[in-house]
LUMLOLUM-48776 format. One record per residue: residue number from 1; residue in one letter; y, z, x of N, C-alpha, C in turn. Coordinates in Angstrom, 2 decimals. Example, Ala and Ser with C-alpha at 12.3 -4.5 7.8 and 13.67 -1.06 7.14 Angstrom:
BEGIN
(r 1; 'a'; (-5.69; 7.80; 13.19); (-4.50; 7.80; 12.30); (-3.30; 7.80; 13.20))
(r 2; 's'; (-2.25; 7.08; 12.85); (-1.06; 7.14; 13.67); (0.03; 7.87; 12.90))
***
This chain:
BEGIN
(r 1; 'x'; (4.83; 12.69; -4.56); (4.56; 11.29; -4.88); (3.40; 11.24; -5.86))
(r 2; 'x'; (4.07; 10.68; -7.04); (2.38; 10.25; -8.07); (1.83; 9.52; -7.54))
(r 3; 'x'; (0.33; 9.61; -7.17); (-0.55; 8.74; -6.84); (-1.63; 8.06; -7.77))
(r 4; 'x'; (-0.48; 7.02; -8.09); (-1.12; 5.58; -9.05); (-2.29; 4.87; -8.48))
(r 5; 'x'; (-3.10; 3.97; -9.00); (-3.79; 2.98; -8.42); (-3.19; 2.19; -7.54))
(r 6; 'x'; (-1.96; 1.29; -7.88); (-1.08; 0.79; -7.21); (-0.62; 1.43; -5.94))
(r 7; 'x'; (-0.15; 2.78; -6.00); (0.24; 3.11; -4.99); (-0.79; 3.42; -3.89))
(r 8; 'x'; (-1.69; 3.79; -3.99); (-3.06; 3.90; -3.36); (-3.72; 2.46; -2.49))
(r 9; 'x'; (-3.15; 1.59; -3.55); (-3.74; -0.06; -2.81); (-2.45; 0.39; -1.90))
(r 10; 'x'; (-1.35; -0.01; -1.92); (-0.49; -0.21; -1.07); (-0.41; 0.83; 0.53))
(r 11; 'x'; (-0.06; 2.04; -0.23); (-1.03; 2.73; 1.00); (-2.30; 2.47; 1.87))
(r 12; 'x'; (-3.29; 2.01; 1.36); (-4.37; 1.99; 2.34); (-4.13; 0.35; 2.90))
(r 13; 'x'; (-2.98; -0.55; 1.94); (-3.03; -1.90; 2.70); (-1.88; -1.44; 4.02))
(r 14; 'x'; (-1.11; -0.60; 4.17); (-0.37; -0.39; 5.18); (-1.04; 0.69; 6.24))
(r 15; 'x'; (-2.05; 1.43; 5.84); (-2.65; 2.15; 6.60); (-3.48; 1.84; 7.16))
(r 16; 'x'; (-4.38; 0.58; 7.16); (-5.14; -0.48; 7.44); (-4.35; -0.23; 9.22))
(r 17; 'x'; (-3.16; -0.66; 9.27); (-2.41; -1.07; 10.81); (-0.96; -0.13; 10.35))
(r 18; 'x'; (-1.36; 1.06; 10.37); (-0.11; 1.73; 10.10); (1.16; 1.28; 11.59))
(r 19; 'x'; (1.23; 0.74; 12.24); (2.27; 0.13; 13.33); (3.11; -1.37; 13.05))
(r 20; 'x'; (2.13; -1.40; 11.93); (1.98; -3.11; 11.81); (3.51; -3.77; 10.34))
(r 21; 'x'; (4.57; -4.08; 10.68); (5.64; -4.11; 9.72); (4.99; -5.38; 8.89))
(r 22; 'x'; (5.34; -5.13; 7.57); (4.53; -5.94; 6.26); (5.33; -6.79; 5.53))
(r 23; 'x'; (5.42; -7.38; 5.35); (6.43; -7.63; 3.93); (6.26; -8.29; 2.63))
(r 24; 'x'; (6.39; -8.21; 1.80); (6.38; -8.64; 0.16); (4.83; -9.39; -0.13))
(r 25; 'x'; (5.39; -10.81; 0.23); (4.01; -11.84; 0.18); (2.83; -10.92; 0.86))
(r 26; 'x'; (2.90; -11.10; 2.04); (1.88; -10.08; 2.78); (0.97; -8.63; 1.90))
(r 27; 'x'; (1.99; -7.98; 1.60); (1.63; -7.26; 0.97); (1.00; -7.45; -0.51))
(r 28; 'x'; (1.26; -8.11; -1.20); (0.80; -8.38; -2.67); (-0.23; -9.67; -2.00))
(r 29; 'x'; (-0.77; -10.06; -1.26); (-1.68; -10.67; -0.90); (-3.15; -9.74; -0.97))
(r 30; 'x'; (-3.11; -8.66; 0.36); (-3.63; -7.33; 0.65); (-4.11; -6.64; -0.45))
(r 31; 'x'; (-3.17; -6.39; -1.71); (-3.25; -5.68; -2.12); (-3.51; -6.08; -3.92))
(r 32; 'x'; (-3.13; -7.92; -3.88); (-3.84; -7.90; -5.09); (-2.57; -7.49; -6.31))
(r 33; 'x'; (-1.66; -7.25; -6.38); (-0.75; -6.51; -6.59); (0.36; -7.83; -7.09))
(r 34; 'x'; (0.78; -7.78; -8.25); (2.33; -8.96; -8.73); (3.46; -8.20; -7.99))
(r 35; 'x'; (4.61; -9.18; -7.64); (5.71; -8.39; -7.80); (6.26; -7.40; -8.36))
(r 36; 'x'; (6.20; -7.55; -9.53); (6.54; -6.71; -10.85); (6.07; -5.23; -10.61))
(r 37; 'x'; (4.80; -4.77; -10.03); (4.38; -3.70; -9.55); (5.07; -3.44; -8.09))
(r 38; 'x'; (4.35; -4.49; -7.23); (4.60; -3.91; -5.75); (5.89; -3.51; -5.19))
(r 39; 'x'; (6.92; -4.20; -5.93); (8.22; -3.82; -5.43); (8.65; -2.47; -5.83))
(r 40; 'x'; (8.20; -2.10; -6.92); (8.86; -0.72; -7.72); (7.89; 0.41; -6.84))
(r 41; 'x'; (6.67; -0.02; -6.35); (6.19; 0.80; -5.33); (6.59; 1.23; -4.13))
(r 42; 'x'; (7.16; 0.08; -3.62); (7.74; -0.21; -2.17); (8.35; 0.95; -2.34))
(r 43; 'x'; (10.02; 0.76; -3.39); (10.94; 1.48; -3.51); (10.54; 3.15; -3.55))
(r 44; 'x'; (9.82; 3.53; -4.19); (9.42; 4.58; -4.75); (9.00; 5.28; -3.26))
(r 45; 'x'; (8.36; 4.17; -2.15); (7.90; 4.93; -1.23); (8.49; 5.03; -0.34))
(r 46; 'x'; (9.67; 4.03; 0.24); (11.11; 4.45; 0.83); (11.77; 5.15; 0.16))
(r 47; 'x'; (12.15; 5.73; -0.81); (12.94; 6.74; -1.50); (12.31; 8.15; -0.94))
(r 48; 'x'; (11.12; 8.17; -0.85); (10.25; 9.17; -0.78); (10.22; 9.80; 0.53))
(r 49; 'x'; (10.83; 9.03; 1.43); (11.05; 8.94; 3.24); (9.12; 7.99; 3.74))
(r 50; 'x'; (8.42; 7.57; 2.69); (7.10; 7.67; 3.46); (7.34; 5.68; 4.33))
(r 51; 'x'; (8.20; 5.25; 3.98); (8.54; 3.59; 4.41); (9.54; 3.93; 4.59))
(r 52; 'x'; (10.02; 2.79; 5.93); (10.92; 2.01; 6.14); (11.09; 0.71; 6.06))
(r 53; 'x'; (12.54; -0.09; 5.88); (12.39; -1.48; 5.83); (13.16; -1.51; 6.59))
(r 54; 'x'; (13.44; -3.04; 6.77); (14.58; -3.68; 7.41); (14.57; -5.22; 7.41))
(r 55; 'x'; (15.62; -5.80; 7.06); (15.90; -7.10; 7.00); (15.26; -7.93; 8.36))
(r 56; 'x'; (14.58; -9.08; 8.37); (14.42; -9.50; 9.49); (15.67; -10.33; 9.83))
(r 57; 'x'; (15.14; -10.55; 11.02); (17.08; -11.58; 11.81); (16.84; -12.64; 12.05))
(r 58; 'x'; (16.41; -13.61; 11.17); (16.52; -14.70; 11.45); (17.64; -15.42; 10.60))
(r 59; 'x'; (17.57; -17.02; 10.91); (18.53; -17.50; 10.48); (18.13; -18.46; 9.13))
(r 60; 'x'; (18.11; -18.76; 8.12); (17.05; -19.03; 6.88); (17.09; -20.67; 7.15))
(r 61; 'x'; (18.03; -20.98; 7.37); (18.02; -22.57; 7.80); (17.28; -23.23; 8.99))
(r 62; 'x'; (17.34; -22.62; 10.18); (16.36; -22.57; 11.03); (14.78; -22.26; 10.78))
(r 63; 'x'; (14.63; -21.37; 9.97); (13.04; -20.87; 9.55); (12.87; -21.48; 8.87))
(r 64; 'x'; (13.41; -22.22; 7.71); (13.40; -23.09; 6.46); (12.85; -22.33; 5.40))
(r 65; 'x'; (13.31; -20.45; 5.34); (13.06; -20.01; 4.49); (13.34; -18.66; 4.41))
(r 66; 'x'; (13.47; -17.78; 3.71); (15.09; -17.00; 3.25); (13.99; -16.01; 4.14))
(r 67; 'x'; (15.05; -14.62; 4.71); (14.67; -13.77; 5.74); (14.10; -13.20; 4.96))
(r 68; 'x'; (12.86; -12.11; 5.55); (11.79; -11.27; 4.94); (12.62; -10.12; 4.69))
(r 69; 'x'; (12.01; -8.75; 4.24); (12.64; -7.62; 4.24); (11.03; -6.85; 4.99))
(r 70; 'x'; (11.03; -6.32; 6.09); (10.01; -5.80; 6.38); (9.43; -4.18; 6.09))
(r 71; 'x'; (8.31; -3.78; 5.66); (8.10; -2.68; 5.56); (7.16; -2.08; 6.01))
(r 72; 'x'; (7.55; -0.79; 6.56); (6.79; -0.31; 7.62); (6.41; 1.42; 6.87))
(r 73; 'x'; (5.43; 2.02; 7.68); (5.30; 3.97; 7.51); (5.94; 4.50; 8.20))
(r 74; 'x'; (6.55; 5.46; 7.37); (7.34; 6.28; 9.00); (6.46; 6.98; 9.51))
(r 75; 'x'; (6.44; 7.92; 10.49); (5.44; 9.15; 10.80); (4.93; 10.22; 9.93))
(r 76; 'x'; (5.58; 10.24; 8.60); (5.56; 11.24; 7.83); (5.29; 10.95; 7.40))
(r 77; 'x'; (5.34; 9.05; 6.61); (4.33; 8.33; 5.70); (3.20; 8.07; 6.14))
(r 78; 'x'; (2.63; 8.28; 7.51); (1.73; 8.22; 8.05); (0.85; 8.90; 7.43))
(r 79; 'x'; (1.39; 10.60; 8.10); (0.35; 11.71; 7.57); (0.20; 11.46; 6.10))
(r 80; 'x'; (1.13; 11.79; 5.46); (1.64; 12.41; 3.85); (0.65; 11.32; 3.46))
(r 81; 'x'; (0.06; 9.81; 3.28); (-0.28; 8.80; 3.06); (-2.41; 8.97; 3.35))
(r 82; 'x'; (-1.99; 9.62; 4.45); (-3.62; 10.08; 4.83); (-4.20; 11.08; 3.99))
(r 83; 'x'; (-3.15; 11.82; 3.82); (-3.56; 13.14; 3.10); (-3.65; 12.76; 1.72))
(r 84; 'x'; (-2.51; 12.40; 1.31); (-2.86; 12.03; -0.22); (-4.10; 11.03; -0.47))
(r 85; 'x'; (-4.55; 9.91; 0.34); (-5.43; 9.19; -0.34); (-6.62; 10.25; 0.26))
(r 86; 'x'; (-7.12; 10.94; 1.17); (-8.14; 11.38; 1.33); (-8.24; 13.16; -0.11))
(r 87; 'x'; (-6.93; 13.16; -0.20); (-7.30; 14.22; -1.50); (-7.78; 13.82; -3.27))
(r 88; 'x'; (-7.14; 11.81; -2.67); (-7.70; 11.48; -4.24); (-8.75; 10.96; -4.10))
(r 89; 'x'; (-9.77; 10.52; -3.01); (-11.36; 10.23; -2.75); (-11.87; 11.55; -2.77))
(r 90; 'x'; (-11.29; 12.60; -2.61); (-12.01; 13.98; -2.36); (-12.52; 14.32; -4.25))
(r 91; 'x'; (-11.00; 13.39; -5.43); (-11.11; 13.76; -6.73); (-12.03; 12.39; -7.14))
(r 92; 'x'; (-12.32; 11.70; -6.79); (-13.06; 10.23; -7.29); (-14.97; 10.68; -7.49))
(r 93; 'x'; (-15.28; 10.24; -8.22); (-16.79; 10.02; -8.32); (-17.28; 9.84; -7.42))
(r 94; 'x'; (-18.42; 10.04; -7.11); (-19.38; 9.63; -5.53); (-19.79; 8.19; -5.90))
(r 95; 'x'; (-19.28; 6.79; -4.83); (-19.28; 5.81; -5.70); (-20.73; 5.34; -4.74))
(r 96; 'x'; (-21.58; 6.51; -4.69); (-23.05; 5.33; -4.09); (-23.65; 5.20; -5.49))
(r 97; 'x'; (-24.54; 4.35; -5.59); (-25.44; 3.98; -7.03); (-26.49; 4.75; -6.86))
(r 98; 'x'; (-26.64; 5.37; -8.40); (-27.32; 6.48; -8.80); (-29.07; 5.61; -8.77))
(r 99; 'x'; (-30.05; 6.74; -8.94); (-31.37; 6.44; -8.87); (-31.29; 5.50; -9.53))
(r 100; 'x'; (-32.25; 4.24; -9.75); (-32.97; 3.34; -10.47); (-31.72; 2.59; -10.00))
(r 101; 'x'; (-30.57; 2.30; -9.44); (-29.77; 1.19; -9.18); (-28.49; 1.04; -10.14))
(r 102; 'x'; (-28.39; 2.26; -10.99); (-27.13; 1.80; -11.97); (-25.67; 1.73; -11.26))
(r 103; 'x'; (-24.87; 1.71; -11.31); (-23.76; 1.78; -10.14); (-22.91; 2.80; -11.64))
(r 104; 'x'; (-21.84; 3.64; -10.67); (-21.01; 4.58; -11.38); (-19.82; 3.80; -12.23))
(r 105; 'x'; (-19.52; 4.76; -13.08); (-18.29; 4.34; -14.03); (-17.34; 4.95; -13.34))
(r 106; 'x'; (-16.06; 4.65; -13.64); (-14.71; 5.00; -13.22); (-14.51; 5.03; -11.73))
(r 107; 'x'; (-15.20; 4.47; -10.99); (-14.67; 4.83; -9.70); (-13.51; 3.78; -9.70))
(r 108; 'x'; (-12.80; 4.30; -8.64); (-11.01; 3.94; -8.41); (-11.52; 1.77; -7.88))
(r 109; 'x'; (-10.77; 1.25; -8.59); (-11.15; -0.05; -7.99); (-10.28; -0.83; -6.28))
(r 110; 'x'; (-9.50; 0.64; -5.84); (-8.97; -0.23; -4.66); (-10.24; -0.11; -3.37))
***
């Protein structure tokens, strides 16, 4: 898995409550993130085995609004998800502020 900025927000917004099923709005809330990105992430990370989804069951007329698609970690997106973001903080700048108070360049903004 390339680990984008994007994919990194999304990861740590699902790893936040890795038990916890998410979906779309929710997620690009969290994460700050347009459609246009978050969905091609989603995909990329169910393709990958690290998510699952699933349609919720409701009825859209009753809810008064079209069913979610929920997304969840599997166990393997669990680990694989821990490991990768703790190997790309392991590659990130040390983001405490240097003597006299300057704060660092490039650190990762999620």
């Amino acid at each position: 898995m390339r680990m984008t900025i994007p994919v990194a927000k999304v990861l740590s917004a699902l790893l936040a409550d890795p038990e916890a099923e998410r979906y779309g709005l929710d997620l690009m809330k969290l994460t700050g993130l347009p459609s246009g990105t978050l969905y091609p992430v989603l995909h990329r990370l169910q393709a990958a085995g690290w998510l699952a989804a699933d349609w919720e069951q409701v009825d859209p007329t009753a809810a008064g609004r079209p069913a979610r698609r929920y997304y969840r970690l599997t166990a393997e997106g669990v680990r694989a998800a821990r490991q990768a973001l703790a190997e790309l903080r392991a590659l990130s700048p040390d983001p405490r502020p240097r003597r006299g108070g300057a704060e660092p360049t490039g650190a990762p903004a999620w």
